[in-house]
N, C-alpha and C positions, 0 to 999 in steps of 0.2 A: 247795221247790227240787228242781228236777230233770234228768232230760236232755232235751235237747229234739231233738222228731220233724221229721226233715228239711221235715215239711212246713211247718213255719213259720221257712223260709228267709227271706220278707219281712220275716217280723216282724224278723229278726236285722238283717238291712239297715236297718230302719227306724234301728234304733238306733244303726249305725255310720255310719249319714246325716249322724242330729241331733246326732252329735258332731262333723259334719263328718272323721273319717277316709276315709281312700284307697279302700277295701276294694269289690271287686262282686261279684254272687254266686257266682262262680267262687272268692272267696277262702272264702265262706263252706263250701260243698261241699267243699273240703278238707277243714276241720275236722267238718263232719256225718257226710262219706261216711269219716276215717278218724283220728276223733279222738273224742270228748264234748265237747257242749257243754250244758250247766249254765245251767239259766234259771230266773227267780222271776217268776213274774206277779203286779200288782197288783189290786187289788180288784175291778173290771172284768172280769179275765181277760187282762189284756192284758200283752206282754211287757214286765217293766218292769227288768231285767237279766239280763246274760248272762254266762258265762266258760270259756274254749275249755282242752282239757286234748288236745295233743296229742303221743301218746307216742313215743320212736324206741325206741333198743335198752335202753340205762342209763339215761335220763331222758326226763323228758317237756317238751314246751314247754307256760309258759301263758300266754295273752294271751284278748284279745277282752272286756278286762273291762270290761263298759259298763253305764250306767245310765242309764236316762231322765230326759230334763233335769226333767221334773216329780215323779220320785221319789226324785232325789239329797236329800244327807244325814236319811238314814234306815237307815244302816247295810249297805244291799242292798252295795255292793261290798265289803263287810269277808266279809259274808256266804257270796256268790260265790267270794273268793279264797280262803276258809276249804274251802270246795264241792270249789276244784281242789285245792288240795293234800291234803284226805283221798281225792281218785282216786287221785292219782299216789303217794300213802302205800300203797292197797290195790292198786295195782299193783307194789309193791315199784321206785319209781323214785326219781328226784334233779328235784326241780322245778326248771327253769330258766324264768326270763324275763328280756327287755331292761326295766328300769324306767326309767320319763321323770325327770328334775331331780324335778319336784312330787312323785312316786309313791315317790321313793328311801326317804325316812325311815319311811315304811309297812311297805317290803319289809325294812328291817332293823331294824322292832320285831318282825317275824315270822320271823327268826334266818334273814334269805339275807343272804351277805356277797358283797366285789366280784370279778368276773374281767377282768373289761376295758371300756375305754369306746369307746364308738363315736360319730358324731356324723354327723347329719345334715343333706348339701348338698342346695340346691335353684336351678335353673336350667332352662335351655333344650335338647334336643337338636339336632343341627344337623352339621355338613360335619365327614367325619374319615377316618381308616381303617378299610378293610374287612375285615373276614375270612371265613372259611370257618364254616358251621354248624355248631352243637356238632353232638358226635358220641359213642355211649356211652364211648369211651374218656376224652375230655376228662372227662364225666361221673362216671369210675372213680375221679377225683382227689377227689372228695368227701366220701369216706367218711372217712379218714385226715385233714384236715382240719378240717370239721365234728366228728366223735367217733362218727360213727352212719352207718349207710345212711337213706338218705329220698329211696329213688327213685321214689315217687308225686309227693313235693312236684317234683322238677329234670324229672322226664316233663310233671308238670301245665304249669311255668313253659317249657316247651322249647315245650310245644302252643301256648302263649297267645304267646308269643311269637318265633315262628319264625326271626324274620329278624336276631338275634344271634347269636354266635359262639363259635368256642372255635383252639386254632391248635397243641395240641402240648403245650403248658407251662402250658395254664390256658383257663378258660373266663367266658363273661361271659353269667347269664340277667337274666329280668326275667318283668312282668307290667302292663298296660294296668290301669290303676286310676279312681274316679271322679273326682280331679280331677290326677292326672298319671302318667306311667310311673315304676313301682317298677324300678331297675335292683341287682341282685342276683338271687344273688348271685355275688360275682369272685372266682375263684381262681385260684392262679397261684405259680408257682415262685419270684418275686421284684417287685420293684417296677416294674422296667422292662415287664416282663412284663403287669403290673398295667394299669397308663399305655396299652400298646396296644388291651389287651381295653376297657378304658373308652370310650378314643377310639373303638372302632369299636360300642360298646353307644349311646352320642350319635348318633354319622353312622347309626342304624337309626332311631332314635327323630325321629319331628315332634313338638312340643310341650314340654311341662314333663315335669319329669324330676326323680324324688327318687332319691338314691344313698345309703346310710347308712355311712362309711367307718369302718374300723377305726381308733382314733387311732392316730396314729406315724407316719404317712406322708405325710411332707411332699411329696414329690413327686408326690402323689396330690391335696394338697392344694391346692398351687401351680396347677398342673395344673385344678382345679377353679375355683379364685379367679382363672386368666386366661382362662377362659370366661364368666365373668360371674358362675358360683354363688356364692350366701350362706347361712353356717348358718343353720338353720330351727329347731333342736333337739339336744340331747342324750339321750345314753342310757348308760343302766351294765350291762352285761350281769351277774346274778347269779345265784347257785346255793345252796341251804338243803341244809349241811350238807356242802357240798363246797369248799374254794377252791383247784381248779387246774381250769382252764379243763379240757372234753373236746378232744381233737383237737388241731389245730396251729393256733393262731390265726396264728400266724408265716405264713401263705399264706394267710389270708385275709384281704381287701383292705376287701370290701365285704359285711354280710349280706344275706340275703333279704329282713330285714325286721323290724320285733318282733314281730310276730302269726307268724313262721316259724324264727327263727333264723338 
């Protein structure tokens, strides 16, 4: 097990393919170009898992933990998440990841406990409110929020997707994925606030549309359930050896994502 050299970006695709996850190589180049990613090859040589360790100021994110359907239970993912948290151990960080319903009992045999749940809608984009393009100030609002700066991540998702917004009191990004638009993440001074930036993150978007909402916001939810969306998924956001969320979850709406935060 090791890190692995940007040039086998394919390889990594290959395997968030055959899990069918969202991810394109632009997700990938994030984590290559400003993060670790940790890979074990099987006897062949070939990539037969991987696992993303990417760090902000006080913690690091981990996601990307995949295994090839032909070499699962064989231990490679115990192995893998073992990989990222001695990174973010010798970086002096607080491992954070969003775990799925299946992954939760895993992540708290290895001492992370819960900060919040999130859950994931999935539906159409289509006709709403418009706004004006984010802009670095909307942007400013993220630090204090989230817990960290991570303005490579909000520059990356502002590039991929140009034609979302922000208006004052919050912003709304995203990123074009392999089988729908990831919209995240929404920040915002309140819920009403929320509701607009969304509506106008839909009316940018053609197609399917995944949103990963903070729980607790029913008017976000409502909102989503008289568009058509239906939950697709859960998530626990947790943290090994911390339990108070970083930053204000209280403003935020929607994350980036679990492979982002």
């Amino acid at each position: 097990m090791g890190p692995i050299d940007p040039a086998r970006l394919a390889a990594c695709r290959r395997l968030s393919d055959a899990a069918g996850w969202n991810q394109l190589d632009d997700d990938w180049r994030l984590f290559l170009d400003h993060g670790v990613v940790l890979g074990i090859d099987d006897a062949d040589g070939r990539l037969a898992a991987t696992g993303a360790v990417l760090p902000y100021r006080d913690f690091a994110w981990i996601s990307m933990v995949l295994v090839d359907p032909g070499c699962r239970r064989q231990g490679l993912g115990t192995r893998i998440l073992e990989g990222c948290l001695a990174e973010t151990s010798r970086r002096g960080l607080v491992p954070v990841l969003d775990a799925t319903e299946a992954g939760e009992p895993l992540y708290r045999g290895l001492g992370f406990g819960p900060l919040f749940r999130l859950t994931r809608w999935i539906g159409q984009g289509g006709p709403g409110r418009r706004l004006r393009p984010v802009d670095d100030a909307d942007l400013a609002m993220d630090v204090p929020v989230f817990g960290a700066p991570r303005g490579f991540v909000l520059e990356n998702l502002r590039n991929r997707a140009p034609g979302l917004g922000g208006g004052g009191a919050g912003f709304v990004l995203g990123r074009p994925g392999r089988t729908a638009t990831q919209l995240g993440p929404v920040v915002a001074e309140d819920e009403t606030r929320a509701a607009a930036l969304i509506e106008h993150g839909l009316a940018a978007v053609d197609g399917p549309v995944l949103i990963d909402l903070v729980d607790g916001r029913p008017g976000l939810e409502a909102l989503l359930a008289g568009r058509g969306f239906t939950v697709q998924r859960r998530f626990l956001r947790m943290a090994r050896g911390r339990d108070i969320p970083y930053g204000d979850p209280s403003r935020l709406f929607a994350a980036a994502g679990p492979e982002l935060g």
